[in-house]
C-alpha positions in Angstrom: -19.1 14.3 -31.8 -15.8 12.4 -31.7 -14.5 14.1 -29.1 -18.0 13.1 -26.7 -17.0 9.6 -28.2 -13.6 9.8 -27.5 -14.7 10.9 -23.9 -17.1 7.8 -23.3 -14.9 5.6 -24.1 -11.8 6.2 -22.3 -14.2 6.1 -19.2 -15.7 3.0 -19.4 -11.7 1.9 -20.9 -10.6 3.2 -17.2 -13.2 1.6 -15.6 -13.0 -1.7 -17.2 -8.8 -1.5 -16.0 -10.4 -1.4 -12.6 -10.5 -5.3 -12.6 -14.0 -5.0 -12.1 -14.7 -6.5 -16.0 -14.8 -10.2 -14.8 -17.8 -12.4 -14.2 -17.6 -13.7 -10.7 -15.9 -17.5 -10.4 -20.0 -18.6 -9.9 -21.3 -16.9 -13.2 -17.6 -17.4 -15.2 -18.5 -21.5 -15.5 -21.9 -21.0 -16.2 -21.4 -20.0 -19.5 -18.3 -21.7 -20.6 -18.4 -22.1 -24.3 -21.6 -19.4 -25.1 -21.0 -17.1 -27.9 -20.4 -13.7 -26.4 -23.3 -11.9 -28.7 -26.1 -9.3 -28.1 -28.5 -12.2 -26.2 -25.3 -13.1 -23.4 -25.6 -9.6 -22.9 -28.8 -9.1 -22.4 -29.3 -11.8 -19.8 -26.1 -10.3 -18.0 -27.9 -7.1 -17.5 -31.0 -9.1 -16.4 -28.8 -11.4 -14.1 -27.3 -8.0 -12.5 -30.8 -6.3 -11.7 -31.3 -9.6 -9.6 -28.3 -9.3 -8.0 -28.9 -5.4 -6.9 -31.3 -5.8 -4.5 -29.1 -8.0 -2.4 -25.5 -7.3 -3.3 -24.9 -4.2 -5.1 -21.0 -4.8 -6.1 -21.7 -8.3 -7.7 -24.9 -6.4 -9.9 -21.8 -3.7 -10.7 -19.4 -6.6 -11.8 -21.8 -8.6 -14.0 -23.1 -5.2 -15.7 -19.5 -3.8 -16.3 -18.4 -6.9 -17.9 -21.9 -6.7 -20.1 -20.8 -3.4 -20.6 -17.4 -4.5 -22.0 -18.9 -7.2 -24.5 -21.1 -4.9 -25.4 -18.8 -2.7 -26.6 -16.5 -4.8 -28.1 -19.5 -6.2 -30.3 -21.1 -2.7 -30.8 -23.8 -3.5 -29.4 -25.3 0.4 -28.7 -27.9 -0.7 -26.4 -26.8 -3.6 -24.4 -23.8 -0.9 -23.6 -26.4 1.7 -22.1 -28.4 -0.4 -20.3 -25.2 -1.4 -18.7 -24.1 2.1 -17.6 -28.5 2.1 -16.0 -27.3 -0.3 -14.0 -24.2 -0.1 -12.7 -25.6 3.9 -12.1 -28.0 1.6 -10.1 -25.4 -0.3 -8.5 -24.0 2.8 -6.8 -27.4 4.6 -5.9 -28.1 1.0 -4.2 -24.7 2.1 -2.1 -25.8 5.9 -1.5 -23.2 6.6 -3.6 -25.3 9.4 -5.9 -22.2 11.6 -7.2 -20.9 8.2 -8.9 -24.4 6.8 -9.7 -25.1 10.4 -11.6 -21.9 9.9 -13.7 -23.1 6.8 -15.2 -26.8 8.1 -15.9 -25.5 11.0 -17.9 -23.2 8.5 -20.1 -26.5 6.6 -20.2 -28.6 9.4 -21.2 -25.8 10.2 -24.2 -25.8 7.2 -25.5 -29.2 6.7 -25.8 -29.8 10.4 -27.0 -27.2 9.1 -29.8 -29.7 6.0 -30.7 -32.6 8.2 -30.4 -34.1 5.5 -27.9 -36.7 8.2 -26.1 -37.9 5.4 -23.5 -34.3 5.0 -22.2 -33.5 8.6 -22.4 -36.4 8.9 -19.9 -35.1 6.0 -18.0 -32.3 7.7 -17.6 -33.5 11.1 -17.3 -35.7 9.8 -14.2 -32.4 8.6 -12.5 -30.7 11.6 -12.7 -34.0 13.2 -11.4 -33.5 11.1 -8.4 -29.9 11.5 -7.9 -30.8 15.4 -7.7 -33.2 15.0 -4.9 -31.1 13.0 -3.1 -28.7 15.5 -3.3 -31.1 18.3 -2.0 -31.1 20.3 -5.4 -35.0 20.2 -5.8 -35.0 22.9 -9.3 -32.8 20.2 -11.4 -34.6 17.0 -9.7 -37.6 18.6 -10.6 -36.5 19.7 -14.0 -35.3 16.3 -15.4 -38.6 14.5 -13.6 -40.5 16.6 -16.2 -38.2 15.8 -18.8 -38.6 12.3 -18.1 -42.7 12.7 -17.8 -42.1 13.8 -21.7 -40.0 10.7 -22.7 -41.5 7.9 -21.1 -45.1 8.3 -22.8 -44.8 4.8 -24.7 -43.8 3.0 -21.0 -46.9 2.6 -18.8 -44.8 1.1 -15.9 -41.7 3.8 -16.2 -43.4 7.1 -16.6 -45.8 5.8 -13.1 -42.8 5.2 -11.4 -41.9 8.8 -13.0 -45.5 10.0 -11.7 -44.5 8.5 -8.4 -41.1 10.7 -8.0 -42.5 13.6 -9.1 -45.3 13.7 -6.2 -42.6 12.6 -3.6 -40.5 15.3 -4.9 -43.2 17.9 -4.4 -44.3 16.0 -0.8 -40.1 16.7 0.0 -41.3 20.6 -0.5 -44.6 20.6 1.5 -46.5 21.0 -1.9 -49.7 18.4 -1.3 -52.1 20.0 -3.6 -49.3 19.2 -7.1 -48.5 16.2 -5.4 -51.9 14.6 -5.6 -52.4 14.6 -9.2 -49.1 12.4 -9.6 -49.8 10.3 -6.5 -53.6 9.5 -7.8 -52.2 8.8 -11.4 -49.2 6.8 -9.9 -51.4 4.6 -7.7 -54.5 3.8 -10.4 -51.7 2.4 -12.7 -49.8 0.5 -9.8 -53.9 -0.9 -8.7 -54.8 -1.6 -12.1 -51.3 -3.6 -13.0 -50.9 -5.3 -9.5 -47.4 -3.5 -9.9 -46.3 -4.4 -5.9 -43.5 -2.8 -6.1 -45.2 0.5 -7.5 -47.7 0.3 -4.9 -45.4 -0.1 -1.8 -44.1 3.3 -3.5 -47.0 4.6 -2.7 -48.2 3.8 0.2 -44.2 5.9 1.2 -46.4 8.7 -0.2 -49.1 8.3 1.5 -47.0 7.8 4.8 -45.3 10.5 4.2 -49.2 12.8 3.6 -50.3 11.5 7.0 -47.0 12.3 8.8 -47.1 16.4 7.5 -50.8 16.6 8.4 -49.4 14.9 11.9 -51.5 12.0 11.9 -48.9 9.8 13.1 -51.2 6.5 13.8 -52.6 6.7 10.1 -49.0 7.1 8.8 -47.5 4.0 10.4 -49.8 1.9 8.8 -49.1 2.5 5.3 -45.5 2.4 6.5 -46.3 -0.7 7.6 -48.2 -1.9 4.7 -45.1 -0.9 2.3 -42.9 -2.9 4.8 -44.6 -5.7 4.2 -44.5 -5.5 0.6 -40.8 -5.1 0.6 -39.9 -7.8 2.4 -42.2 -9.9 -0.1 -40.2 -8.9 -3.0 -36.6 -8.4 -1.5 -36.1 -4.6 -2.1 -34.0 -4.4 1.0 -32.4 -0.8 0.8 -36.1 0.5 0.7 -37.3 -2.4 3.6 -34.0 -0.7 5.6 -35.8 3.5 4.3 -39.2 2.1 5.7 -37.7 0.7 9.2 -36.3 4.4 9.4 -39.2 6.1 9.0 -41.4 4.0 11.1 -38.5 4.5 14.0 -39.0 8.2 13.3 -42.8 8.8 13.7 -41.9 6.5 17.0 -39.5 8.7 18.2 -42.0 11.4 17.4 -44.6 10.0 19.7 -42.2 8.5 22.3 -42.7 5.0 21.7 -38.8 4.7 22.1 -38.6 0.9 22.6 -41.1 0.7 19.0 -38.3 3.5 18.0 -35.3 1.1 19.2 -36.4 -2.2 17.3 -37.0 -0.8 14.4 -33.5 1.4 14.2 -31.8 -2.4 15.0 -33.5 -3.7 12.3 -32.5 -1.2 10.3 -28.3 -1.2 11.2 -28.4 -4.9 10.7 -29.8 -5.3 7.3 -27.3 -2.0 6.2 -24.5 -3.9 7.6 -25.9 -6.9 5.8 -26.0 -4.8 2.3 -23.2 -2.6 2.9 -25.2 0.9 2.5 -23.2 3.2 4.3 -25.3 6.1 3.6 -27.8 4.5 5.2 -25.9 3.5 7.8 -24.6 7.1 8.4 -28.6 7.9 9.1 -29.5 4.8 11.1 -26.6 6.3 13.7 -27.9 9.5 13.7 -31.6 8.8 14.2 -29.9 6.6 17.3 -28.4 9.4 18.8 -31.2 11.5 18.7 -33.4 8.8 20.1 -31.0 7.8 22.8 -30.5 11.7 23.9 -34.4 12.1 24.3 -34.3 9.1 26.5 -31.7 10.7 28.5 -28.9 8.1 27.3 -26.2 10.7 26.9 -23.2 7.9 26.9 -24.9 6.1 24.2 -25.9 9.3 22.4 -22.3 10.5 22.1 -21.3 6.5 21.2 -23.9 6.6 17.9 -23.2 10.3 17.3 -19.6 9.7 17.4 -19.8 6.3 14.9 -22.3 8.5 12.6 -19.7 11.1 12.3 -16.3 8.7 11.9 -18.6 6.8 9.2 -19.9 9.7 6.9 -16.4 11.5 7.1 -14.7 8.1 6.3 -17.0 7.7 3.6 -16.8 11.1 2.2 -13.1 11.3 2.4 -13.4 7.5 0.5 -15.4 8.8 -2.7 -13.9 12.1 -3.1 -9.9 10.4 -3.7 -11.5 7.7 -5.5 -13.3 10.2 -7.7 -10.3 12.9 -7.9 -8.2 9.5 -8.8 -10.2 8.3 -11.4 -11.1 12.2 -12.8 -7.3 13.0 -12.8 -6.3 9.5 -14.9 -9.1 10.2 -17.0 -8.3 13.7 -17.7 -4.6 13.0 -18.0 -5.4 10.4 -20.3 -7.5 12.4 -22.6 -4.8 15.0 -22.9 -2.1 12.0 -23.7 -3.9 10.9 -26.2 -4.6 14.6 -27.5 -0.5 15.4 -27.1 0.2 12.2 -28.8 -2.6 12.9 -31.8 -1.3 16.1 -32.3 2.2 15.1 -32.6 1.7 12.1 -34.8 -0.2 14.7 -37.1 2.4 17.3 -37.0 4.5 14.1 -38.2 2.3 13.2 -40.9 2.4 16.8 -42.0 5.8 17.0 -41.8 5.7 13.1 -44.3 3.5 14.7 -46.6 5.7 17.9 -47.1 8.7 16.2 -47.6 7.1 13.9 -50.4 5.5 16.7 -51.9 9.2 18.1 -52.3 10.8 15.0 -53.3 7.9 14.8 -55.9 9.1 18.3 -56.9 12.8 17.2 -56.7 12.3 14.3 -59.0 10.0 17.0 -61.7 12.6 19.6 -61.6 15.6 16.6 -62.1 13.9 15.6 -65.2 13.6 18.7 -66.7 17.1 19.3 -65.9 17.9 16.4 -67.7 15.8 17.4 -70.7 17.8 20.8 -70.5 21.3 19.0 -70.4 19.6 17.2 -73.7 18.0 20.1 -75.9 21.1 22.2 -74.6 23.1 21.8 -77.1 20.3 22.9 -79.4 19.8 25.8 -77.5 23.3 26.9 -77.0 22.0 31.0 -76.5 20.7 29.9 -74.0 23.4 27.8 -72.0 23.8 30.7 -69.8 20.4 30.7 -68.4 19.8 27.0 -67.9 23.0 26.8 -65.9 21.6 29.2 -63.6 18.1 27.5 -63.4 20.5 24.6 -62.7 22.2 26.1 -59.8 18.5 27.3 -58.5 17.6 23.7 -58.7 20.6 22.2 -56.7 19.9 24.7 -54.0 16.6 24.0 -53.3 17.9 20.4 -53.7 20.3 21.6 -50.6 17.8 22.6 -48.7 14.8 19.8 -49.2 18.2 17.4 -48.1 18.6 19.6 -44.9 14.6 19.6 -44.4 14.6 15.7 -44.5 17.0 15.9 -42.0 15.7 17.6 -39.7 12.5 15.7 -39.6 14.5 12.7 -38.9 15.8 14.6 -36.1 12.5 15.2 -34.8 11.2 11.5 -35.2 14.2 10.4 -33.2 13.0 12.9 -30.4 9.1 12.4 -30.8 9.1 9.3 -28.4 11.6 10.6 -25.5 9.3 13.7 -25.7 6.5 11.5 -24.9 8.4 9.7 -22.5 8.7 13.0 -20.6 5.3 14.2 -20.8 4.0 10.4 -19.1 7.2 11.1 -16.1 5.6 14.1 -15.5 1.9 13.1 -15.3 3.1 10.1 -12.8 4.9 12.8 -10.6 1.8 14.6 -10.6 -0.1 11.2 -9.7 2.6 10.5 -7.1 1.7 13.9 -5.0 -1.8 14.1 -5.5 -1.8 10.3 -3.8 0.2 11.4 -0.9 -1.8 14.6 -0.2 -5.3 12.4 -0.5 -3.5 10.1 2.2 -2.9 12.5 4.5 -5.9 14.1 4.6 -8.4 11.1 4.5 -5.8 9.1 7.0 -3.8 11.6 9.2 -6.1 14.7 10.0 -9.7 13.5 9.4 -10.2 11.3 12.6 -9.4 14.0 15.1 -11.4 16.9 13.6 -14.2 13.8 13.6 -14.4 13.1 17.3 -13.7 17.3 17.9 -17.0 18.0 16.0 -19.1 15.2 17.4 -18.2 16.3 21.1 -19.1 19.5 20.2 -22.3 18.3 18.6 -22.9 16.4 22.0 -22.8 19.6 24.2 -25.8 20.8 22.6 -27.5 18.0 23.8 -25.9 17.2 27.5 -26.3 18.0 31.1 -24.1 20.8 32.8 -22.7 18.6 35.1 -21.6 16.5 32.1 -19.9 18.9 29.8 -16.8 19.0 31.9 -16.4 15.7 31.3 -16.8 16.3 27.5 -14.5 19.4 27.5 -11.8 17.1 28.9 -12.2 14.5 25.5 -12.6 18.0 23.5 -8.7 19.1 25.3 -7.0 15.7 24.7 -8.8 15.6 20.8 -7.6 19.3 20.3 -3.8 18.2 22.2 -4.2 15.0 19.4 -4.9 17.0 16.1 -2.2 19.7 17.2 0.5 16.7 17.2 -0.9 15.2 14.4 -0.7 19.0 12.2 2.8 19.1 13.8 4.1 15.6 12.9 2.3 16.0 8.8 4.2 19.3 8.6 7.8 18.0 10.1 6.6 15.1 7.7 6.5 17.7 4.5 9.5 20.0 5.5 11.6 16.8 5.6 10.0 15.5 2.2 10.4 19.3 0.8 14.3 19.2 1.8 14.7 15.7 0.7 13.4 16.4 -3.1 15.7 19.7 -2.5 18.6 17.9 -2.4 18.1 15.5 -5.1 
């Protein structure tokens, strides 16, 4: 239990050294002055669910610096609502392996308050995060787990309903999916919930478009669009223009296709959703290659390919950054605890002795008094007396040495930390070279071979010459990182 505490806390102590615990300048002079309790952190975390439909990173900012209050105040459940949505923040993004981070520190700390609604708030999230993620068994498996928590919250476990029938819709299972969509939909009717309907009418969309009834699907497509746009849920408004631009596609209404896809890019770009810009490129591609638009084919399929490597190469050193600091501080602080005991050990043992010392110098001195009483037995008390100024010898020597080792215990430490920052230092430079230096090349080589697939014969020549002159590029660019390394490998030689 302390360790899991121990853990949860140097997180959210990394995070918060981000520089990302500050209210923005427009919220910082609003409250001037108010008490930073439990009810400033409550409206923070209401002010940053406002702010996540339009601008995830300002939601993120306001909710981590709720998060911080929160846990300088202890209070438990303004701090996991905070780690919901800043979860949120990042699934807003497309960000899921960070999002799921935050919903399983959510889900421990309210497991540790016993708070069963926000277990299967969070629960539900990580649900989510699975399916995004293509691993249907675990979406599946904390969907259910949610279904069993959320029994008290009408509105939660029918958005719960709602996931679970899209889940089984994802795997071509209609006949579980309609018990969930039918129970989803009478509580979203019944509670004018707009936002749980326009869920719905995504799954029924989604019914018409496997039976192939492509007319029937665009207009509950269209009829969620709508209610998007009324209530500002723009990631999903950008989801809906991508799947009416697919069933478009489908039935070669390419213009239809076209506006929609536009819509789509602009309101990403607007957002900042790169995830969903990454799509909104592909689904281009394809649409321009069935027109017969190779050029702009290979434009879009190149800019979806740069974008989702960039992105990829973007999370995974942020994530191995912020896993190694985490990790290396935990094991710091772990050295550090283990030395300061073995000090402390180390205290006690000599006090014990000097305890003893002080014992066996008064009953020396008792001897030296009664010894002329008991002059038989001189001999033997002069020998206990030599035994005692031995081990007298020896705690002297002991204390020593643990002086000794107090005057090392902080350039030990001092060494430890050198080495951890070494580590940092080359871990950095390798992240660089492979997001920066190698990345691009193998990007345009892959979508130029992802573009002959879908190209003329009397075009490919063409594309073989881009494929030579990419190849010629990431050949100099291997080259020039490996001269780079020798040269950095003789260099820390030599020193």
């Amino acid at each position: 239990m302390l360790k899991n505490g121990l853990f949860i806390f140097l997180i959210f102590f990394c995070l918060s050294a981000t520089g990302q615990n500050a209210l923005p300048d427009s919220l910082e002079s609003w409250y001037v002055g108010v008490a930073r309790d439990s009810v400033f952190v409550d409206e923070l975390n209401a002010r940053s669910l406002e702010y996540l439909k339009t601008n995830p990173t300002v939601a993120r900012q306001v909710a981590t610096h709720a998060g911080d209050v929160a846990s300088r105040i202890r209070y438990p459940e303004g701090y996991a609502r905070s780690l919901l949505i800043v979860g949120n923040s990042y699934w807003y993004e497309g960000i899921y392996e960070f999002a799921q981070n935050y919903y399983l520190l959510a889900a421990r700390q309210y497991q540790a308050m016993k708070d069963s609604v926000g277990l299967g708030q969070a629960y539900n999230n990580i649900g989510e995060v699975y399916k995004r993620l293509d691993e249907d068994k675990k979406a599946l498996e904390y969907l259910l787990r949610a279904d069993q928590f959320k029994q008290k919250d009408s509105a939660a476990i029918a958005l719960t309903f709602h996931n679970i029938a899209e889940l089984y819709l994802k795997l071509n299972d209609v006949e579980r999916a309609m018990p969930y969509i039918n129970k989803s939909f009478g509580y979203a009717k019944r509670s004018d919930n707009k936002r749980l309907i326009a869920y719905n009418y995504w799954n029924f969309a989604t019914l018409y478009k496997l039976a192939k009834e492509y007319d029937r699907a665009l207009e509950f497509y269209i009829l969620s669009e709508n209610l998007w746009d009324d209530i500002g849920e723009t990631r999903a408004l950008i989801q809906t223009y991508q799947d009416k631009a697919e069933i478009y596609r489908i039935t070669h209404r390419y213009n239809e296709a076209e506006k929609n896809l536009e819509k789509a890019i602009a309101l990403a770009s607007k957002i900042m959703v790169p995830d969903l810009q990454v799509k909104n490129y592909r689904r281009f591609a394809l649409l321009d290659s069935m027109r017969g638009n190779n050029l702009r084919a290979y434009y879009y399929l190149n800019k979806h390919t740069l974008l989702k490597d960039s992105v990829y190469n973007l999370l995974k050193a942020e994530q191995i950054a912020r896993l190694q600091t985490i990790y290396e501080t935990e094991e710091r602080a772990n050295e550090n605890q283990q030395l300061r005991t073995e000090k402390a050990l180390r205290e006690s043992q000599l006090i014990f002795q000097k305890i003893s010392l002080v014992t066996v110098s008064i009953i020396l001195i008792a001897a030296a008094v009664v010894s002329w009483i008991l002059y038989r037995q001189r001999r033997r008390i002069l020998f206990q007396k030599d035994a005692i100024e031995s081990q007298a010898t020896a705690l002297l020597k002991l204390n020593d040495e643990l002086q000794n080792l107090n005057r090392t215990l902080e350039a030990r430490i001092d060494e430890r930390t050198s080495q951890l920052s070494l580590q940092n230092t080359r871990l950095a430079e390798f992240t660089f070279i492979n997001a920066h230096k190698l990345r691009a090349p193998v990007a345009s080589i892959l979508g130029l071979i992802n573009l002959m697939t879908e190209v003329k014969e009397s075009e490919k020549p063409e594309i073989l010459t881009h494929l030579r002159k990419c190849s010629e590029e990431l050949d100099n660019t291997i080259r020039t990182v490996s001269k780079n390394l020798e040269e950095a490998i003789v260099k820390e030689g030599k020193v």
